[in-house]
Structures are given as structure tokens and as C-alpha cells.
N, C-alpha and C positions, 0 to 999 in steps of 0.2 A: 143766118145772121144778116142782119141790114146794118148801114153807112149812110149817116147821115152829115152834110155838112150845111152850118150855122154862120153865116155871116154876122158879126155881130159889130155895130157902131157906136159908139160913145162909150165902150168899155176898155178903156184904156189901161186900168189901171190892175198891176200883176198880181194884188192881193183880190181884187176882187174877182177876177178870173179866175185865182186861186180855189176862191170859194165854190164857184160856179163848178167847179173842175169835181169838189170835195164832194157837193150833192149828187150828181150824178154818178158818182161812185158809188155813192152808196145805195144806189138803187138795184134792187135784183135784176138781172140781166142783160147788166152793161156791162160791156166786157172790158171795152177801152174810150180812154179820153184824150184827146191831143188836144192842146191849146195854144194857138199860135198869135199870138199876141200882135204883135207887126203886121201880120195877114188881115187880122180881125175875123178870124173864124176860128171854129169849137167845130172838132171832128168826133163823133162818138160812134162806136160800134155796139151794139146789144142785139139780143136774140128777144124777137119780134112775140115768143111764145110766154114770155118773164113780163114784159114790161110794155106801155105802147109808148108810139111817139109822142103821141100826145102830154103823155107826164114829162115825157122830156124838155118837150119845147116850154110847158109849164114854169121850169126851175131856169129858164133865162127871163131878164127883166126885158119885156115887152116893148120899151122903146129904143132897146138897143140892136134888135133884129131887122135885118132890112127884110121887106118882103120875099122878095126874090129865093127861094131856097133850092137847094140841090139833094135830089133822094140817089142814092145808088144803092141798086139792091145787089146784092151775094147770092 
């Protein structure tokens, strides 16, 4: 399993992170989504064998990611 965390900026808003939340659900091999709204970050857990990150960071809109990210692996 890999831990990624998403800093994410100008997405304020609880439905839309809602959504955000919804798609990467529904992706095989994610196992978990935390979204911390106030933080501005998206935590997600998936298995590295199912899914890459790459489709992950895909289904966040691209101007609201700071560059900066954090990988923690398991």
C-alpha cells in the first residue's frame, strides 16, 4: 500500500471536494480517501499493484495542486 498526500488550493468548496473524493473511490485500488477541507489536502491510500499515481493525481484539477507533494510509502 502507498500514502499519498495532495495539497490542494483554491478548492474550497465541500461539494466539490465531495466529488473529488467520489472519483477516486471509485477507482480500483484505492482503498481510502480522507479530505480535509480546512487543511487543503486529499489523503488517499491505494495499492500501487491496482492503480498508479499517476491516474490519481489526474482526477484533481491541476490548478489547484501546489507543487510541492508528499509520498509516504507503507
Amino acid at each position: 500500500m502507498k500514502k499519498i498526500v495532495v495539497n490542494v488550493y483554491g478548492l474550497t468548496c465541500h461539494i466539490c471536494l465531495k466529488k473529488i473524493e467520489g472519483k477516486l473511490l471509485k477507482l480500483n485500488g484505492v482503498e481510502k480517501v480522507i479530505v480535509y477541507r480546512r487543511l487543503r489536502k486529499i489523503f488517499v491510500t491505494f495499492d500501487e499493484g491496482q492503480t498508479e499515481e499517476r491516474k490519481l493525481r489526474s482526477l484533481i484539477p491541476r490548478e489547484d495542486v501546489k507543487e510541492q507533494q508528499r509520498i509516504i510509502r507503507m
